[in-house]
C-alpha positions in Angstrom: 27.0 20.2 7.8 26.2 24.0 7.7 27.4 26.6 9.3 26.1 27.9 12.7 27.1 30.2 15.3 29.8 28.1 16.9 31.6 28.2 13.7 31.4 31.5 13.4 32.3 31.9 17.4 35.3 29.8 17.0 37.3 31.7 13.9 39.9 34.0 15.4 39.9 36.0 12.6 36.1 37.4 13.4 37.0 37.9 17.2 32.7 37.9 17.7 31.7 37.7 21.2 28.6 35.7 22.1 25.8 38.0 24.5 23.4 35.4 24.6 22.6 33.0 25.1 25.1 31.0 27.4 28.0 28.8 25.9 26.7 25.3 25.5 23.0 26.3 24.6 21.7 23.7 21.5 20.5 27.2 19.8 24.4 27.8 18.6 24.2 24.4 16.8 21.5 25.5 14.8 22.2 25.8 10.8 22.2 29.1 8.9 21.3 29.6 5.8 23.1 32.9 4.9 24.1 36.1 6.2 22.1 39.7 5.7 23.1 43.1 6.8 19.9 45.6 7.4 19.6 49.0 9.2 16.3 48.8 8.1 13.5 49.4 11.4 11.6 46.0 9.9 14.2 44.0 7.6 11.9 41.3 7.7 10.3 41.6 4.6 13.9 41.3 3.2 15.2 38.1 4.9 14.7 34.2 4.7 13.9 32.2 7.8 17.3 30.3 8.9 19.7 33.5 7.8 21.9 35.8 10.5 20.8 39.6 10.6 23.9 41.7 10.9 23.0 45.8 12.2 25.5 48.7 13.3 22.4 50.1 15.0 21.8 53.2 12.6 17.7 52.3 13.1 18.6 52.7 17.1 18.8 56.3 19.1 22.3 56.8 20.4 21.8 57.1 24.6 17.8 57.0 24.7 15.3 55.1 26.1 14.1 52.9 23.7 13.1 49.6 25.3 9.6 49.4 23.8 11.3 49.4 20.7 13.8 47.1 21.2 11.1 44.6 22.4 8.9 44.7 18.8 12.7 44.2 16.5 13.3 41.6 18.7 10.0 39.9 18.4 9.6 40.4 14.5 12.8 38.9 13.8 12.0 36.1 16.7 8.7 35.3 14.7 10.5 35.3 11.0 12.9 32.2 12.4 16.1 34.7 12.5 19.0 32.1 13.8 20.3 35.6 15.4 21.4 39.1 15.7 24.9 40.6 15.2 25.5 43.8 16.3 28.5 46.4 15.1 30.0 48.1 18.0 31.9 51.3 18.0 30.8 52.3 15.1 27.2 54.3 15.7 26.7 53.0 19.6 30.2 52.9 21.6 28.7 49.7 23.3 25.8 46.9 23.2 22.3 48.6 24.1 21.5 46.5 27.2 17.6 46.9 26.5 18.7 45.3 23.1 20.2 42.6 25.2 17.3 42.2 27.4 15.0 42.3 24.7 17.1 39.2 22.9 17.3 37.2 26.1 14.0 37.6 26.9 12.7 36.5 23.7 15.7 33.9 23.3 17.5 35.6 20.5 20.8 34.8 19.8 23.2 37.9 20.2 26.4 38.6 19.0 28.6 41.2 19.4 30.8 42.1 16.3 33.8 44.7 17.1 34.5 47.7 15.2 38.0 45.5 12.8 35.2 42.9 12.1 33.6 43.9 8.4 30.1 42.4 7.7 31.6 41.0 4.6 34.4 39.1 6.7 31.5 37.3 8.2 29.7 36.9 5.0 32.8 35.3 3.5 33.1 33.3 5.8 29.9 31.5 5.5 29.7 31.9 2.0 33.3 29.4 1.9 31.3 27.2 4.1 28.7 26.3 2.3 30.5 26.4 -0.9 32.5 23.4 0.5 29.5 21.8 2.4 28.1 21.7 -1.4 31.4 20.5 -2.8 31.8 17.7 -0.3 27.8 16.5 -1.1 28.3 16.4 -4.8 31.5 14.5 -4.0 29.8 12.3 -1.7 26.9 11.7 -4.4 29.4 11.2 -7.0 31.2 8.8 -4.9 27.9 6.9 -3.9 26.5 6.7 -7.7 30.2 5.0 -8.4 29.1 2.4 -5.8 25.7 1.8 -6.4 26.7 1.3 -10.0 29.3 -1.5 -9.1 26.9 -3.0 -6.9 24.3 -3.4 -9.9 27.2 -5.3 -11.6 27.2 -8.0 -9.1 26.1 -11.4 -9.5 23.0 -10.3 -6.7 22.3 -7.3 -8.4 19.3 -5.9 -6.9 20.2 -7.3 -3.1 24.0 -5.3 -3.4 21.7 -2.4 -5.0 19.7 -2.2 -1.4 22.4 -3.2 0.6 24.7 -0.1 -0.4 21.8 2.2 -0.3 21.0 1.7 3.4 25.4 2.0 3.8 25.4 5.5 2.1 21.7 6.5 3.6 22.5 5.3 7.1 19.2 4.2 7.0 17.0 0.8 6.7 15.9 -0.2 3.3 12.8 -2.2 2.8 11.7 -4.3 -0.8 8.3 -5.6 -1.0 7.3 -7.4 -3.8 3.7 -6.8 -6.1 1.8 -8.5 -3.5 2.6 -6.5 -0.9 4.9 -9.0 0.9 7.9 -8.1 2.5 11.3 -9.3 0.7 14.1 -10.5 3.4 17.1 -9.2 2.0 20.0 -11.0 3.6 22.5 -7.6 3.6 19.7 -5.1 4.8 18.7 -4.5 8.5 14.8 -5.6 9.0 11.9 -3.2 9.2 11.6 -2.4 12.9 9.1 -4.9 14.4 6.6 -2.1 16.0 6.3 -0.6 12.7 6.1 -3.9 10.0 2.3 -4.0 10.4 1.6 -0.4 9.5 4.4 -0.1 6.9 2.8 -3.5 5.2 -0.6 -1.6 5.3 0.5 1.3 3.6 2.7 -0.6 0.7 -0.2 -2.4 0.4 -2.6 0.2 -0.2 0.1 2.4 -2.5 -0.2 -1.1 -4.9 -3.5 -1.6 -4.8 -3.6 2.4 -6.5 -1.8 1.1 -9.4 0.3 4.3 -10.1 3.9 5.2 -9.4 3.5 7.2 -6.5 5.9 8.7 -3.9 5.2 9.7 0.0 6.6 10.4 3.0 4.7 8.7 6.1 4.7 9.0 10.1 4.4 5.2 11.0 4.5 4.8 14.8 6.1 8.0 15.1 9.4 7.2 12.5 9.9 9.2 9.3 9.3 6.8 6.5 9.9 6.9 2.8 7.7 5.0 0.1 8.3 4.5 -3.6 6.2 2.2 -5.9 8.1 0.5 -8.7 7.4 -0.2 -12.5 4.8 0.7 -14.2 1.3 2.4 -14.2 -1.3 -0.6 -14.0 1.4 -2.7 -13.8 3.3 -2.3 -10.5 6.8 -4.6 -9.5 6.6 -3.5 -5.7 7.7 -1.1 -3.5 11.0 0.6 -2.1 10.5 2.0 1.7 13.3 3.8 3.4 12.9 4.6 7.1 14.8 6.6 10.2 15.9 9.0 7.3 16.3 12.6 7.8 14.5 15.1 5.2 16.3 13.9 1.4 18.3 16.7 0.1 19.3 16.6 -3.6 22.7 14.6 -3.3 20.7 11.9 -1.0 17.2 12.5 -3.6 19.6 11.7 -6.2 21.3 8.2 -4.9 17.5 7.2 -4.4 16.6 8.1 -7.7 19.6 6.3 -9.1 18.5 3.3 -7.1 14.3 3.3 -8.1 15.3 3.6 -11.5 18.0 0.6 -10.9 15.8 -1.8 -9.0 12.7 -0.5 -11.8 14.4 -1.9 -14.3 15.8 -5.4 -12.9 11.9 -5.9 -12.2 10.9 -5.2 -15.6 13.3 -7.5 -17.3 11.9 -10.1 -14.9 8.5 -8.9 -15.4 9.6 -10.0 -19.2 10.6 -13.7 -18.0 7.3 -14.0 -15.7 5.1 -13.1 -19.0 7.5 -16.1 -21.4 6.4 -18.3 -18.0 2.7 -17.5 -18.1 2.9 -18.3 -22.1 4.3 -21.9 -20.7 2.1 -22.0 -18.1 -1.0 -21.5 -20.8 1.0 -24.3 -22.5 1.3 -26.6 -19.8 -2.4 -26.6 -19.1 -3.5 -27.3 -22.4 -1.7 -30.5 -22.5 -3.3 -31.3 -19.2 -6.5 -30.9 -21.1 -5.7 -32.6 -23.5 -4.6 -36.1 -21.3 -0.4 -35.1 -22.2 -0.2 -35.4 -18.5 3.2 -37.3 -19.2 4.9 -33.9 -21.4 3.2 -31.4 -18.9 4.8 -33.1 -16.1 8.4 -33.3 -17.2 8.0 -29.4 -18.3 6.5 -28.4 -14.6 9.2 -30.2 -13.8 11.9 -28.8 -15.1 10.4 -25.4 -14.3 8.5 -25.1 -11.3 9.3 -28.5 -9.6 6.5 -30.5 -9.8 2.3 -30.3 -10.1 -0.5 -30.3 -7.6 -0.8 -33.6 -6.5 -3.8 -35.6 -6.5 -6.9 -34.6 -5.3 -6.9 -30.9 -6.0 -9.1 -28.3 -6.3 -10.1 -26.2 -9.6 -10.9 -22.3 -8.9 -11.7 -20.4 -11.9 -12.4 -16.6 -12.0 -13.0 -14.2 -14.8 -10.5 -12.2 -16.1 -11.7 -9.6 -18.7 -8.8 -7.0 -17.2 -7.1 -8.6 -14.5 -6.7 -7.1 -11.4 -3.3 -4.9 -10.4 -0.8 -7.5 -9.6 -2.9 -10.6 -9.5 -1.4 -12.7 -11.3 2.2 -11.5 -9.3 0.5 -12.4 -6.3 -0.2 -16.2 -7.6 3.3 -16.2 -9.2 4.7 -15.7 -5.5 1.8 -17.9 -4.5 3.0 -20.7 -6.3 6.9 -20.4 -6.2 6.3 -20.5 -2.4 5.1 -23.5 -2.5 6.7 -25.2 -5.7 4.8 -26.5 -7.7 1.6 -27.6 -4.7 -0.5 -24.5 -6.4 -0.5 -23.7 -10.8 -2.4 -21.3 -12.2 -2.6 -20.2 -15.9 -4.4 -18.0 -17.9 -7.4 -19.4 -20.3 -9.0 -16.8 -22.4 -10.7 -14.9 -20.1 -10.4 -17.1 -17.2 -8.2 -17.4 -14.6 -7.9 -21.3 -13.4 -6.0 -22.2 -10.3 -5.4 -26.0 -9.4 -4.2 -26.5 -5.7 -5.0 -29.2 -2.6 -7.1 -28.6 -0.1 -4.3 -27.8 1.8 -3.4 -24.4 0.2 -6.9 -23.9 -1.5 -7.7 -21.3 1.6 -4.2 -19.1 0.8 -5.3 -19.0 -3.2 -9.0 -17.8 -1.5 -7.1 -15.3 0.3 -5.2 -14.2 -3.0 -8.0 -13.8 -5.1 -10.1 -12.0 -2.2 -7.4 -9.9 -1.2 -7.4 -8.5 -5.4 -11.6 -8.4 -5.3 -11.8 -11.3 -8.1 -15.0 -13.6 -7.8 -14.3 -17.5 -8.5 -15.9 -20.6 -8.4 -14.5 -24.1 -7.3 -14.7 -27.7 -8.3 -15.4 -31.0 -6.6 -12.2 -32.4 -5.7 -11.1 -34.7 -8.9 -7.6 -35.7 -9.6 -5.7 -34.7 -13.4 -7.8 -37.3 -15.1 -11.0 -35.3 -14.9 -9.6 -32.0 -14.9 -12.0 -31.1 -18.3 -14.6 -32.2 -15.9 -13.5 -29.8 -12.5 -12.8 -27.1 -15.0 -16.9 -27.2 -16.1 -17.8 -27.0 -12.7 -15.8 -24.3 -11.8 -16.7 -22.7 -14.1 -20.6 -23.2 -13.5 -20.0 -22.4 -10.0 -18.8 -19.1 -11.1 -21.5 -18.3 -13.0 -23.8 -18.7 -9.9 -21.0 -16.6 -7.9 -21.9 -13.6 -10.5 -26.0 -14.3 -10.6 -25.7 -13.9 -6.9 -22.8 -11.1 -6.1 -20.9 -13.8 -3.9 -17.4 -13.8 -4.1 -17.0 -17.3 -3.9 -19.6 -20.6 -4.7 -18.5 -24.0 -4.6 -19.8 -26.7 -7.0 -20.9 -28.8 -4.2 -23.6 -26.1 -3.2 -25.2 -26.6 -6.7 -24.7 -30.8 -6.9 -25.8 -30.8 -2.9 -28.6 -28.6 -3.4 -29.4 -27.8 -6.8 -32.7 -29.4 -8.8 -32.2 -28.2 -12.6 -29.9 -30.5 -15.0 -29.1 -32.8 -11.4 -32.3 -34.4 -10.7 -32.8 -38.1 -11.0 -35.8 -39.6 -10.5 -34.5 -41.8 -7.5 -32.2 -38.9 -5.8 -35.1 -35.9 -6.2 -36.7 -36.3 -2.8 -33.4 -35.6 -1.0 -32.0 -33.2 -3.2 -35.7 -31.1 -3.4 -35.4 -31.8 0.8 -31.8 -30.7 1.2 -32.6 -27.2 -0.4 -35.5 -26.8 1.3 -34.8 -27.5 5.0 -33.3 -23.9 5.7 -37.0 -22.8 5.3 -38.6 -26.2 6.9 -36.7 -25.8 9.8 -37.0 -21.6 9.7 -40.7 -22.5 9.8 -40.7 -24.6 12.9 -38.5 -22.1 14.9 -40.1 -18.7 14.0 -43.7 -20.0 13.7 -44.2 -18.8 10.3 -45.8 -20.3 7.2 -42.9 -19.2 4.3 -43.0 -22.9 2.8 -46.4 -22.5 2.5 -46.5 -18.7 0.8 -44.2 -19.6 -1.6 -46.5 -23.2 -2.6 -49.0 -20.6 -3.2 -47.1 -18.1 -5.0 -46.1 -21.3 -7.6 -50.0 -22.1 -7.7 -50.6 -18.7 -8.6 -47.8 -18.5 -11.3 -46.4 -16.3 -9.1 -48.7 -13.4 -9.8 -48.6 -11.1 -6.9 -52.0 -10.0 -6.2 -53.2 -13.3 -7.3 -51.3 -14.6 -4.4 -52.0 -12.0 -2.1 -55.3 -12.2 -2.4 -56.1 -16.2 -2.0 -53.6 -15.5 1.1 -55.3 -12.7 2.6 -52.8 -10.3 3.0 -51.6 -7.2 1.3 -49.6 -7.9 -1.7 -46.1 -5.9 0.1 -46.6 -8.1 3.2 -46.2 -11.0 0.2 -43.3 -9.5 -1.2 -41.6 -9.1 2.2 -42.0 -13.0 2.6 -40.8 -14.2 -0.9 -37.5 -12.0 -0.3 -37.6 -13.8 3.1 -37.5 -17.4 1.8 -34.9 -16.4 -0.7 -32.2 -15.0 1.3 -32.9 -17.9 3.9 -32.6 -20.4 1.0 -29.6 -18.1 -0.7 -31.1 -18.0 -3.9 -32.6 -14.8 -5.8 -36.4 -14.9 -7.0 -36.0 -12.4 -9.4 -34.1 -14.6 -11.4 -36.0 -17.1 -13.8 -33.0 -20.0 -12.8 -33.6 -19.4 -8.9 -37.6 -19.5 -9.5 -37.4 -22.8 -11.6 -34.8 -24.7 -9.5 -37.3 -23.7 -6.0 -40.5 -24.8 -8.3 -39.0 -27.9 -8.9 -37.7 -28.5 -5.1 -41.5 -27.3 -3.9 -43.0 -29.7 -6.7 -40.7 -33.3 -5.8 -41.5 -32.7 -1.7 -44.8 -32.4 -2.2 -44.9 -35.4 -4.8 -43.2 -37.5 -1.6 -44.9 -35.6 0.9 -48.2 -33.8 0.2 -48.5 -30.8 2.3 -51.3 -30.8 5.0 -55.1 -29.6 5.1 
């Protein structure tokens, strides 16, 4: 540690003798940086905050009132964070000035009393020795610490010993989280404290979602917390947290360093193995696709465990630049669950077979990273060609209407174009059109009705608004009306066709009144 007044109050050699404040007082344990000696009326602009000032009193008159005086010294060193105040005596004042000592306690100003055999530089030495072997025993320490993170790296567990002898040298807990933003368990490391996780999580997370290397030190429910991102810019492995850590000087800075750049590069040479196992995973799909269920199976076997079993789910989402740590996220996804969820890359799209079982935690995945997807009918391998078609017609109408997600079953339930059979079109054209039937009936409007005329006008808007009576904006108002009850968008040509043809087949099996 550094030096501080006890130290200095303890050597015989010095033979100081402490004014104020009272043996025992916390102020004594405080560190100093360095020692200064100043005759000067305002040393101030001289001197660092944390040092000891060191005076014979030439500034002072010798047997003279001078309280006043006394009071503004005291205060200008008080306000520049002097640790304290020695005074020579016998050398210009035969004794302490006791309005210097009532100034000092006062203002709660260390003072010292240095005797007449007592050089300044004996003092100066003195701390000058201590901190030279305060910074001999750090860089030992930090040599000492490198020498056993390194052995640690050559461990079977690499990263895990890495941690684990971190938090031994920091005294401090050490967190991993991986790309997602989940938090790593490390068996050898000492959990993040439970009143905190939540708000550490939060902040991990939103350091990733930045995609930059980034360091910062945080106030989480009051504890001092440390947060590094690892890898890459755009391309982040996770993050490092250290908490109930003091301030990191440059021994400590260094260990930490040592360590990010360790753990860095044990994610990117697994980063390297995750992209050969997304080249597989490409692989493994396309012999799906092509009915080599039998040579896809006994790879996913081998590799992840097994596939998604019968019936399953296809999601599909667009790709063009994926999202920071996506596809991380569904590589944790699906080695939590071995093998229940697969995902590989297609092109541009992103397909993602699961059961219904974890098709809400691949939802959450892709929501959580802001990717729009569609999903199939449940089908089984046989017909995954099929499911992958209507996923991915499912996310076309995700992106026509700025929904995150669409399901193929709301276009087969309720859509009219390319799904209309002559015998099924008066249930289909019904199913789409009861929201607004049944809007109608409760709020006592007449929106079926507008839009039946808007069709019979060719949707011409004063056309319409004029065979209706109303002002053409009181027309507009009710077409955006029956769209968003309806969920579809009347600007677009698909929307307008696919309501045409719902309007057209109910009125063919049940012509409108009057």
């Amino acid at each position: 540690m550094p030096p501080n007044l006890n130290v200095l109050l303890r050597s015989r050699v010095l033979r100081l003798r402490l004014v104020v404040p009272d043996l025992g007082s916390p102020q004594l344990d405080e560190p100093i940086s360095w020692v200064h000696s100043s005759d000067l009326d305002d040393p101030t602009p001289f001197l660092d905050p944390g040092q000891l000032l060191l005076t014979d009193g030439t500034q002072f008159p010798v047997d003279a009132p001078f309280r006043e005086g006394y009071e503004r010294y005291v205060r200008r060193l008080k306000d520049h964070g002097i640790m304290g105040l020695g005074f020579a005596t016998q050398v210009i004042h035969g004794v302490l000035p006791p309005q210097l000592e009532e100034a000092c306690r006062r203002q709660g100003l260390p003072l010292l009393e240095v005797p007449d055999r007592t050089p300044f530089i004996a003092i100066i030495r003195m701390v000058a020795d201590h901190l030279a072997r305060e910074e001999h025993a750090r860089a030992e320490w930090s040599l000492q610490a490198q020498r056993a993170i390194s052995r640690a790296a050559l461990r079977p567990d690499g990263l895990t010993s890495i941690l684990g002898e971190l938090e031994r040298q920091l005294h401090s807990w050490v967190a991993l989280y991986d790309a997602a933003g989940n938090y790593v368990r490390m068996p050898r490391n000492r959990p993040v404290p439970s009143d905190i996780v939540a708000g550490v999580t939060e902040k991990v997370r939103s350091a990733l979602d930045l995609g930059t290397r980034s360091a910062s030190h945080l106030d989480i429910g009051g504890e001092s917390v440390t947060l590094q991102t690892l890898g890459r810019k755009g391309s982040l492995r996770g993050a490092l947290v250290l908490g109930a850590i003091e301030p990191l000087d440059p021994a400590r800075a260094d260990i930490v360093n040592s360590v990010i750049g360790l753990a860095s590069l044990a994610l990117e040479q697994a980063r390297t193995l995750d992209t050969a196992r997304r080249h597989l995973r490409a692989g493994v799909f396309e012999q799906l696709l092509a009915g080599s269920s039998d040579v896809a199976v006994r790879t996913a076997r081998q590799v992840w465990g097994r596939l998604p079993r019968d019936p399953l789910l296809v999601t599909v989402s667009r790709q063009v630049s994926p999202a920071p740590n996506l596809l991380e996220a569904l590589e944790l996804l699906a080695d939590d669950h071995r093998g229940a969820v697969f995902y590989a890359m297609r092109g541009e799209l992103l397909v993602v077979l699961a059961g219904h079982v974890h098709q809400e935690k691949v939802l959450e995945v892709l929501g959580r990273h802001g990717a729009a997807c569609g999903v199939s009918n449940q089908t089984s391998m046989e017909e995954l060609a099929g499911a992958v078609d209507e996923a991915t017609r499912a996310l076309r109408r995700a992106a026509e209407l700025g929904k995150p997600v669409v399901l193929f079953s709301e276009l087969s339930d309720g859509g009219m174009l390319g799904l209309l059979r002559e015998e099924q079109a008066e249930p289909v054209a019904r199913g789409l059109l009861q929201p607004l039937i049944a809007h109608d009936s409760a709020e006592h409007t007449e929106l079926l009705a507008t839009v039946r005329e808007w069709f019979a006008s060719n949707c011409v808007w004063d056309k319409t608004a004029r065979r209706l009576g109303v002002h053409r904006h009181t027309l507009r108002n009710r077409i955006d009306a029956a769209g968003r009850i309806l969920g579809l968008n009347l600007d677009s040509m698909r929307d307008r066709l696919e309501l045409f043809a719902a309007v057209q087949f109910l009125e063919e099996t049940q012509p409108r009144e009057g």
